[in-house]
DSSP file (Angstrom, degrees, kcal/mol; ACC not computed):
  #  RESIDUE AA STRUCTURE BP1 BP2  ACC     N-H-->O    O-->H-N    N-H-->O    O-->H-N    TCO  KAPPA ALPHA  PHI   PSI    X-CA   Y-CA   Z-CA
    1    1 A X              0   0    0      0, 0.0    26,-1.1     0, 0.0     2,-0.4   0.000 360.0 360.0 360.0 137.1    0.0    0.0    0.0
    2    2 A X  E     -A   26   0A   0     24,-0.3     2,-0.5    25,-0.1    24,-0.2  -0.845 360.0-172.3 -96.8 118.4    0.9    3.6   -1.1
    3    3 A X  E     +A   25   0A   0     22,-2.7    22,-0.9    -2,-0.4     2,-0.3  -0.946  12.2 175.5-110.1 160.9   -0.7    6.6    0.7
    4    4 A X  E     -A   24   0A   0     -2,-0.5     2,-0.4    20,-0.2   103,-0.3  -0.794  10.2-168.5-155.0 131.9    0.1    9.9   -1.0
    5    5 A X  E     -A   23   0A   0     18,-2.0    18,-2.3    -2,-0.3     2,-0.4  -0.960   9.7-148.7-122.3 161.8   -1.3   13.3    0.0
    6    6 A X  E     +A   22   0A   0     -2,-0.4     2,-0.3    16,-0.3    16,-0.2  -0.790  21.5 162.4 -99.4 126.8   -0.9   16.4   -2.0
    7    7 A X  E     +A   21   0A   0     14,-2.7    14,-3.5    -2,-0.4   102,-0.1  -0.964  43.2  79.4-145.9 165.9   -0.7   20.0   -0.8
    8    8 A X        +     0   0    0     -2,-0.3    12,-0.1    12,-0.3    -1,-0.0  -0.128  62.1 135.6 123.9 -10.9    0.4   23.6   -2.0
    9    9 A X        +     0   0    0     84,-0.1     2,-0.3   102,-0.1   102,-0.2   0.099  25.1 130.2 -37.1-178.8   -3.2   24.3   -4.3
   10   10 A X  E     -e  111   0B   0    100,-0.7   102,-1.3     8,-0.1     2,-0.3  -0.843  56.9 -83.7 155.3 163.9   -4.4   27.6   -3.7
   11   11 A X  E     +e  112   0B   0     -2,-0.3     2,-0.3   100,-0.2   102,-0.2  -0.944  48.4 152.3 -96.3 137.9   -5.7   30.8   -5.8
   12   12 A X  E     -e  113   0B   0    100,-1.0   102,-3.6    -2,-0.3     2,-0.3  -0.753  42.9 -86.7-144.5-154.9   -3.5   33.2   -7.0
   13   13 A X  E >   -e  114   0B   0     -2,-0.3     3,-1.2   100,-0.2   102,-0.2  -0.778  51.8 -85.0-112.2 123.6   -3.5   35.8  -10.1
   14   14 A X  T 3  S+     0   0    0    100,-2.5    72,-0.3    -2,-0.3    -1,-0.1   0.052 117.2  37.8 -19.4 131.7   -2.4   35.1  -13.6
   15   15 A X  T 3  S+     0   0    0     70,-3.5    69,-0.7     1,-0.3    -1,-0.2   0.176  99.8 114.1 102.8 -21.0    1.3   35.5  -14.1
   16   16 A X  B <   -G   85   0C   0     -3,-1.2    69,-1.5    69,-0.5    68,-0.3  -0.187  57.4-122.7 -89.7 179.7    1.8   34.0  -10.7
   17   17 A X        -     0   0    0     66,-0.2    66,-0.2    67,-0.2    65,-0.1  -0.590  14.9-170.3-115.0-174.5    3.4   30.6   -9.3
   18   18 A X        -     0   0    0     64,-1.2     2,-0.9    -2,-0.2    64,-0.3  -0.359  13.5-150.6 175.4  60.7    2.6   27.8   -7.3
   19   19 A X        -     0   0    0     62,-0.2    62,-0.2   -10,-0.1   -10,-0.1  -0.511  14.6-163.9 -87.0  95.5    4.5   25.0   -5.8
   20   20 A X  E     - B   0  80A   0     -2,-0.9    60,-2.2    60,-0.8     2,-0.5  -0.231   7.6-158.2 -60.1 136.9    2.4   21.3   -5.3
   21   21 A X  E     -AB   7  79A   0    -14,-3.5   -14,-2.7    58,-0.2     2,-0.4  -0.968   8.5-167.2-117.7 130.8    4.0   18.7   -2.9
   22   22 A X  E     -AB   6  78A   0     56,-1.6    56,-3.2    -2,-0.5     2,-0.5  -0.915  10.0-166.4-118.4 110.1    3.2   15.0   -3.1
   23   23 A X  E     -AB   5  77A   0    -18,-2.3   -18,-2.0    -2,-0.4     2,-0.3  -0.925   7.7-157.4-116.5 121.7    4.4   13.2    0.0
   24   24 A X  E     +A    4   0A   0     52,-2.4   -20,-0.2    -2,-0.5     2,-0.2  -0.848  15.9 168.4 -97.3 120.2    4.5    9.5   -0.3
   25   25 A X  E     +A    3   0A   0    -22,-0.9   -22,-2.7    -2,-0.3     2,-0.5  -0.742  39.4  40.8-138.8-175.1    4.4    6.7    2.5
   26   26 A X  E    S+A    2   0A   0     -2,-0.2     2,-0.3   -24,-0.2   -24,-0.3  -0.886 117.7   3.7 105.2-129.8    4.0    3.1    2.9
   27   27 A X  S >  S+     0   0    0    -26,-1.1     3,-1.1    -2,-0.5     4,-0.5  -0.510  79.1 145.5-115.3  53.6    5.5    0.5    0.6
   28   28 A X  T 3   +     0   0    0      1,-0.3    -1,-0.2    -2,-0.3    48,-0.1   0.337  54.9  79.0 -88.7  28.8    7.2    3.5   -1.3
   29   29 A X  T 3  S+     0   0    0      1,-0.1    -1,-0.3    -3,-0.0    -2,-0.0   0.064  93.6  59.5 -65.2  -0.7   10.5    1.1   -2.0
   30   30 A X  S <  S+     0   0    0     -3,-1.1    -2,-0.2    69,-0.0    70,-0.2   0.352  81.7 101.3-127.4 -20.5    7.9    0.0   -4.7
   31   31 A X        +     0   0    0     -4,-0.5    68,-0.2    68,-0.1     2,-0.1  -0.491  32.8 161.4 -73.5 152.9    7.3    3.4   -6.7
   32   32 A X        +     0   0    0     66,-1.8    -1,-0.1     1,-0.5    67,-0.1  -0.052  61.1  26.1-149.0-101.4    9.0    3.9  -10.0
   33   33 A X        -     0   0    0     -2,-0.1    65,-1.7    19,-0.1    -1,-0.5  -0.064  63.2-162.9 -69.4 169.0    7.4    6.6  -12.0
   34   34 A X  E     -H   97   0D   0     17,-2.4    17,-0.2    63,-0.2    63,-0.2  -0.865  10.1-175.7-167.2 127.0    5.3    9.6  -10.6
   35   35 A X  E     -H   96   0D   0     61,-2.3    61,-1.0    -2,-0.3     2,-0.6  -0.523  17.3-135.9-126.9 168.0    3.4   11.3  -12.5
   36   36 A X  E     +HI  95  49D   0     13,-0.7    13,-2.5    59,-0.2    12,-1.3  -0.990  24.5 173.6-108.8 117.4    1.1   14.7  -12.1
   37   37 A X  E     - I   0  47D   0     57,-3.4    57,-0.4    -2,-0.6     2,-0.3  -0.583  10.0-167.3-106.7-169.7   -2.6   15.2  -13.4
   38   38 A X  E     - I   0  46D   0      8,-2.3     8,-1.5    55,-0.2     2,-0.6  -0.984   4.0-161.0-157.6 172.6   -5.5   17.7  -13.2
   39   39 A X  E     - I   0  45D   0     -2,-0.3    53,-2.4     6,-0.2     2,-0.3  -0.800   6.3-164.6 179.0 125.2   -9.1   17.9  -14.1
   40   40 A X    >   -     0   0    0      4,-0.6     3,-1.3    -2,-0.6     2,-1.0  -0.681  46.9 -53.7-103.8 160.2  -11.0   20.7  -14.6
   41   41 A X  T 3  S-     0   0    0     -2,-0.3     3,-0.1     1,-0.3    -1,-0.1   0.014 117.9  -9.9 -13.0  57.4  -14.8   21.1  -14.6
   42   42 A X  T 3  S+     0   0    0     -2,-1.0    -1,-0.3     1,-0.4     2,-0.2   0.491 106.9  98.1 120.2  -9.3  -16.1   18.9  -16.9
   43   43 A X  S <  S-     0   0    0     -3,-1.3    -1,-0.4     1,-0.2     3,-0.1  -0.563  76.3 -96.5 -98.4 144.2  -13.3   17.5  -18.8
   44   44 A X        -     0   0    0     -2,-0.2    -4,-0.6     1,-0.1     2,-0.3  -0.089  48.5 -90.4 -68.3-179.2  -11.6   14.3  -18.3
   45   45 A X  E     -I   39   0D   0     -6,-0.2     2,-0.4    -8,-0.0    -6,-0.2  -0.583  49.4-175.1 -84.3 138.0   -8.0   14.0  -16.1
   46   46 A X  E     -I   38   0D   0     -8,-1.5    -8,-2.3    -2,-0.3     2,-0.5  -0.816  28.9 -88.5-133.8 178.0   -5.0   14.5  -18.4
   47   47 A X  E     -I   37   0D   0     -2,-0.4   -10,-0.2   -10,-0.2     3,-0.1  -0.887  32.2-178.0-119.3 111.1   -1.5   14.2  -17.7
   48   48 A X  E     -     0   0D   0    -12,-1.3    12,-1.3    -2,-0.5   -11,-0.2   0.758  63.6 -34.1 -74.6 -53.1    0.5   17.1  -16.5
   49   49 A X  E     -IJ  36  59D   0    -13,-2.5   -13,-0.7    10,-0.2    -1,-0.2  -0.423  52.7-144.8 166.7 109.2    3.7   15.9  -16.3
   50   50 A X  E     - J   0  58D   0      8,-1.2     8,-0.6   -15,-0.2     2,-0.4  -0.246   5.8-159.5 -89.2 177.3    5.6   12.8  -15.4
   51   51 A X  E     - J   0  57D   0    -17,-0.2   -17,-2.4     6,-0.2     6,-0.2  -0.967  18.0-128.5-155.4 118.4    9.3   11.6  -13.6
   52   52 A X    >   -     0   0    0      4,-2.6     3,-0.6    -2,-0.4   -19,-0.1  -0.329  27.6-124.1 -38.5 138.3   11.6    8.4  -13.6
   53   53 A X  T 3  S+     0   0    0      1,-0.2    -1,-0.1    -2,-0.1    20,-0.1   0.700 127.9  50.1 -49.9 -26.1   12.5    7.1  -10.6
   54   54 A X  T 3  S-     0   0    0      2,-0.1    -1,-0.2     0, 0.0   -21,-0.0   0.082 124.9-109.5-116.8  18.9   15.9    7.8  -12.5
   55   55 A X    <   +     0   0    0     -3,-0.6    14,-0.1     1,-0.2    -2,-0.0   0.035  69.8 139.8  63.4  -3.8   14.6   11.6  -13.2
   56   56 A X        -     0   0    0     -5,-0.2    -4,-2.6     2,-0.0     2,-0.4  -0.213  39.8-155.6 -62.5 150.3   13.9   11.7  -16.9
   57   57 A X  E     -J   51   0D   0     -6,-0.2     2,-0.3   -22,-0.0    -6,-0.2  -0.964  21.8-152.5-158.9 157.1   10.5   13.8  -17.5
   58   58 A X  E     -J   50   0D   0     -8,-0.6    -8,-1.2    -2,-0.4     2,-0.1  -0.992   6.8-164.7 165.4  55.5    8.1   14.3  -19.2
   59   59 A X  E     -J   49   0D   0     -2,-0.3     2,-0.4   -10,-0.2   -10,-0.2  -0.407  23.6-122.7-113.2-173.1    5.8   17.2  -19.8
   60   60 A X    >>  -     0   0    0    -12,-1.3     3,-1.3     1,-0.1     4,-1.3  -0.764  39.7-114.0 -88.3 142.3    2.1   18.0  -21.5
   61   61 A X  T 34 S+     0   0    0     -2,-0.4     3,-0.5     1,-0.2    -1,-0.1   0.937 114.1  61.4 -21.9 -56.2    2.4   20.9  -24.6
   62   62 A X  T 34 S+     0   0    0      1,-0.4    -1,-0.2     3,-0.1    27,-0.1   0.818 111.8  30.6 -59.9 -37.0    0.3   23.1  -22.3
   63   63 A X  T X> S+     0   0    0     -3,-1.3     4,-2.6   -15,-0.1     3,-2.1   0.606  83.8 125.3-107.5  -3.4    2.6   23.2  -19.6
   64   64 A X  T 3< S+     0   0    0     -4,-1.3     2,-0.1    -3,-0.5     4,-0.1  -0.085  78.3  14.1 -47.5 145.5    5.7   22.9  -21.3
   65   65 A X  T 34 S+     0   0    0      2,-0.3    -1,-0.3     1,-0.1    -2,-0.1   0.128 127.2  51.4  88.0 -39.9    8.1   26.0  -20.3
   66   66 A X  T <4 S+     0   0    0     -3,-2.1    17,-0.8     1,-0.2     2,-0.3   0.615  98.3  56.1-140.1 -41.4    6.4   27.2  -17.6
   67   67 A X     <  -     0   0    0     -4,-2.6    -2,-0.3    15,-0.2    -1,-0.2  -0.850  63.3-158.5-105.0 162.0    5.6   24.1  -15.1
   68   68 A X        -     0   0    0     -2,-0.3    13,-1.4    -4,-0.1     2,-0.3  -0.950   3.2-149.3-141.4 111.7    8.6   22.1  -13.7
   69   69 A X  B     +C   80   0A   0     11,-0.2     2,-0.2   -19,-0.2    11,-0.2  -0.684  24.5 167.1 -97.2 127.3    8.4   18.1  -12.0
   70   70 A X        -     0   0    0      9,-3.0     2,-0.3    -2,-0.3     9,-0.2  -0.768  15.8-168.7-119.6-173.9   10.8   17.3   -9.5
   71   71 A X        -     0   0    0      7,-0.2     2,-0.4    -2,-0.2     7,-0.2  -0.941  10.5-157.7-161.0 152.1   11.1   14.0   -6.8
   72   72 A X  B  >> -D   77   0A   0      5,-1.1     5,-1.4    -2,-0.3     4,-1.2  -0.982   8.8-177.5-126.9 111.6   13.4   13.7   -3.8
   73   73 A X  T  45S+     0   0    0     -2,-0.4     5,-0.1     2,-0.3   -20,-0.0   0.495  81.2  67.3-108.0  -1.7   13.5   10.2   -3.3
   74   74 A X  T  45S+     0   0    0      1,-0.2    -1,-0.3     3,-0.1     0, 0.0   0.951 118.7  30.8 -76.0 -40.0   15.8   10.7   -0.1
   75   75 A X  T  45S-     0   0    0      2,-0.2    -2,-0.3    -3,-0.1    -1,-0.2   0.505 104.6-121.1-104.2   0.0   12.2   12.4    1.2
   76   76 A X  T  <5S+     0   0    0     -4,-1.2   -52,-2.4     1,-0.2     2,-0.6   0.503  72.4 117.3  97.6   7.6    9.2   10.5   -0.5
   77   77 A X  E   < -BD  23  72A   0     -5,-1.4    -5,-1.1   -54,-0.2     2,-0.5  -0.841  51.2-156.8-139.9 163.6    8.0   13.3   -1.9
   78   78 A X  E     -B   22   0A   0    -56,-3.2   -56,-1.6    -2,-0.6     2,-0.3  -0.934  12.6-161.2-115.4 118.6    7.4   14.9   -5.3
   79   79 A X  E     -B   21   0A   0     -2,-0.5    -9,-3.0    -9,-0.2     2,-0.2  -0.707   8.7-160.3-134.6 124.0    7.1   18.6   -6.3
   80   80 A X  E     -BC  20  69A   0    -60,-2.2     2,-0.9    -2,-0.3   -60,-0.8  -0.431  10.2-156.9-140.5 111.7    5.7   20.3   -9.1
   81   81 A X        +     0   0    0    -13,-1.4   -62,-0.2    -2,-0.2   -63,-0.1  -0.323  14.6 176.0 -14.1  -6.3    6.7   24.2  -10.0
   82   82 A X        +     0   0    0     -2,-0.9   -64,-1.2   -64,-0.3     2,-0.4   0.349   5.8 164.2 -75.6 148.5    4.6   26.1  -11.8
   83   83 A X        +     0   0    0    -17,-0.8   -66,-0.2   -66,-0.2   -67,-0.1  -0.919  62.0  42.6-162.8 151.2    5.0   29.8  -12.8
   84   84 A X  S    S-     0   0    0    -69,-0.7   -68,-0.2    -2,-0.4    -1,-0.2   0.817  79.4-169.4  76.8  46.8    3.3   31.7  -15.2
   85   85 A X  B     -G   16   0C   0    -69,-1.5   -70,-3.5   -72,-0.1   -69,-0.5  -0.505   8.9-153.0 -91.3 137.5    0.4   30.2  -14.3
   86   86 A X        -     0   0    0    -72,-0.3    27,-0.2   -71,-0.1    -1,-0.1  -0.361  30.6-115.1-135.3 152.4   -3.0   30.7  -16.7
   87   87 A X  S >  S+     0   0    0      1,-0.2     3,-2.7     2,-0.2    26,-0.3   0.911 119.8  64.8 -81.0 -44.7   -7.1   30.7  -15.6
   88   88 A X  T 3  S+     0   0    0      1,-0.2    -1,-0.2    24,-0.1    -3,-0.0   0.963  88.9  65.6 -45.0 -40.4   -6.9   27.5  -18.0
   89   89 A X  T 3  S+     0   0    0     24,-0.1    -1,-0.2   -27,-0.1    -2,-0.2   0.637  71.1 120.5 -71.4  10.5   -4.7   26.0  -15.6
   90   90 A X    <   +     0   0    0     -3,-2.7    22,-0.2    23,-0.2     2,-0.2  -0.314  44.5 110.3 -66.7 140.4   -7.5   25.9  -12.9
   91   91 A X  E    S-F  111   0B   0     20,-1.4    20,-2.9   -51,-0.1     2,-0.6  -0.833  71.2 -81.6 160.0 166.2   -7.9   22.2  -11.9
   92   92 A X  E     -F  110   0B   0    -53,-2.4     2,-0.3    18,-0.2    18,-0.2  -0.967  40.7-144.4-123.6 112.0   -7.6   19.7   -9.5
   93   93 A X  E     -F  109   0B   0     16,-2.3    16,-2.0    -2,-0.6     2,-0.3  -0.554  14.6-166.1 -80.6 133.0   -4.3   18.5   -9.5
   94   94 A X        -     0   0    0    -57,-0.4   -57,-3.4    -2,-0.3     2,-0.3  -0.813  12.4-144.3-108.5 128.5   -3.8   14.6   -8.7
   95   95 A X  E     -H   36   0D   0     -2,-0.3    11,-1.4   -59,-0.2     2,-0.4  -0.899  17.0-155.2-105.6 157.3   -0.6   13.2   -7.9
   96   96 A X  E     -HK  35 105D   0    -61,-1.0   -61,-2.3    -2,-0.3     2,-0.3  -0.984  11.3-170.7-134.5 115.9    0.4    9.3   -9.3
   97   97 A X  E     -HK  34 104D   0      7,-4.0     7,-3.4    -2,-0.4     2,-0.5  -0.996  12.7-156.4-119.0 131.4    2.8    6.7   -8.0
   98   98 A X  E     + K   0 103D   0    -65,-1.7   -66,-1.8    -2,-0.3     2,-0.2  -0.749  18.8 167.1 -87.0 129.8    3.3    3.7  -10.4
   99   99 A X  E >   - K   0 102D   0      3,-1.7     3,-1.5    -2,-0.5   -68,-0.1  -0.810  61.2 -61.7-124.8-175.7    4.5    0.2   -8.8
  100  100 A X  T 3  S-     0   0    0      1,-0.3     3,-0.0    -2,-0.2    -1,-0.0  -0.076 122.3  -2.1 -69.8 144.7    4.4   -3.0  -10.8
  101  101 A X  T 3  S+     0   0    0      1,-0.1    -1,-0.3    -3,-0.0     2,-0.3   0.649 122.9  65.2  40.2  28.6    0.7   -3.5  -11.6
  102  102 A X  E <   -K   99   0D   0     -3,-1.5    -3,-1.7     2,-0.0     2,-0.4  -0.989  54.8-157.9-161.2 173.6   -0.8   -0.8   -9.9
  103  103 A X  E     -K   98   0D   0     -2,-0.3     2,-0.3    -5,-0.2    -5,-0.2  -0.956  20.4-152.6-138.5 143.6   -0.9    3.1  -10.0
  104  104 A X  E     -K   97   0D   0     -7,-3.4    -7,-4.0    -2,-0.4     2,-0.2  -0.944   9.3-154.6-109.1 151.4   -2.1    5.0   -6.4
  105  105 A X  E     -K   96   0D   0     -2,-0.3    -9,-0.2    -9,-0.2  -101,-0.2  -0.881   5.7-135.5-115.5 156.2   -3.7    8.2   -6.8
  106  106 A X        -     0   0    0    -11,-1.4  -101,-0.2    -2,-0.2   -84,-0.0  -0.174  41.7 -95.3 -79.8-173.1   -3.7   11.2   -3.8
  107  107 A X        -     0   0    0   -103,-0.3  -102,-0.1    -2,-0.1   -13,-0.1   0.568  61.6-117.6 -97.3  -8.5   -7.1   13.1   -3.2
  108  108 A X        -     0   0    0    -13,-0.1     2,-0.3     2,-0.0   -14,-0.3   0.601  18.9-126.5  60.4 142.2   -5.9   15.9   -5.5
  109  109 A X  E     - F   0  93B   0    -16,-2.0   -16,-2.3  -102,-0.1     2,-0.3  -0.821  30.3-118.3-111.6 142.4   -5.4   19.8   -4.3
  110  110 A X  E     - F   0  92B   0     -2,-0.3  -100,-0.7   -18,-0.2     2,-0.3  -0.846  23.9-164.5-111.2 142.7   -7.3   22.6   -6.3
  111  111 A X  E     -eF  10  91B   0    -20,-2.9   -20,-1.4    -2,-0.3     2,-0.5  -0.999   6.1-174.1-126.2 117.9   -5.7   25.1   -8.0
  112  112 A X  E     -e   11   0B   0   -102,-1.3  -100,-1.0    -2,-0.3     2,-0.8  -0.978   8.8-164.2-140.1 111.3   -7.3   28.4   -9.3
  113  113 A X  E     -e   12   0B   0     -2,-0.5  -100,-0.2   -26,-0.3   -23,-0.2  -0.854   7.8-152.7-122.2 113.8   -6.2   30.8  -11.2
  114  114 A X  E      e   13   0B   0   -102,-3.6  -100,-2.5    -2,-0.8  -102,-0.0  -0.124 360.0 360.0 -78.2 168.8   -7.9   34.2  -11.5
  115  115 A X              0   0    0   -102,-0.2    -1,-0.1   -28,-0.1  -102,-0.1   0.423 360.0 360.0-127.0 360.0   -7.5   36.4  -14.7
């Protein structure tokens, strides 16, 4: 078992940043990739931006440039950057840890960005 919860959502102002934390516990000797989503309002969950266990990454078009996935694997937990941040990027961000046949997801933190 994996638990992961998510924090740093908030509202702020177009133009502005935002740093998400996903802090992982449990059987986390078992993760290998870790990934960030979102879902907005009415739309399915899409993929934000993924990490190796060995760092290689991964982003969506949308965020390319402007958000940035890191992991600290010494602390369990997984960060992702964003700056420049857009009213399209309102959503509720989900963090994702892969082990072998299974994915856990965290409760997702909402993020809102006012124009």
């Amino acid at each position: 078992q994996v638990q992961l919860v998510e924090s740093g959502g908030g509202l702020v102002q177009a133009g502005g940043s935002l740093r998400l934390s996903c802090a992982a516990s449990g059987s986390i000797y078992d993760i290998g990739a870790m990934a960030w989503y979102r879902q907005a309002p009415g739309n399915q969950r899409e993929l934000v931006a993924a990490i190796t266990i060995d760092g290689n990454t991964n982003y969506a078009s949308s965020v390319k440039g402007r958000f940035t996935i890191s992991r600290d694997n010494a602390k369990n937990t997984m960060y992702l950057q964003m700056n420049n941040l857009k009213p399209e990027d309102t959503a509720v961000y989900y963090c994702k840890a892969c082990i072998p046949q299974y994915d856990y997801w965290g409760q997702g933190t909402q993020v809102t960005v006012s124009s």
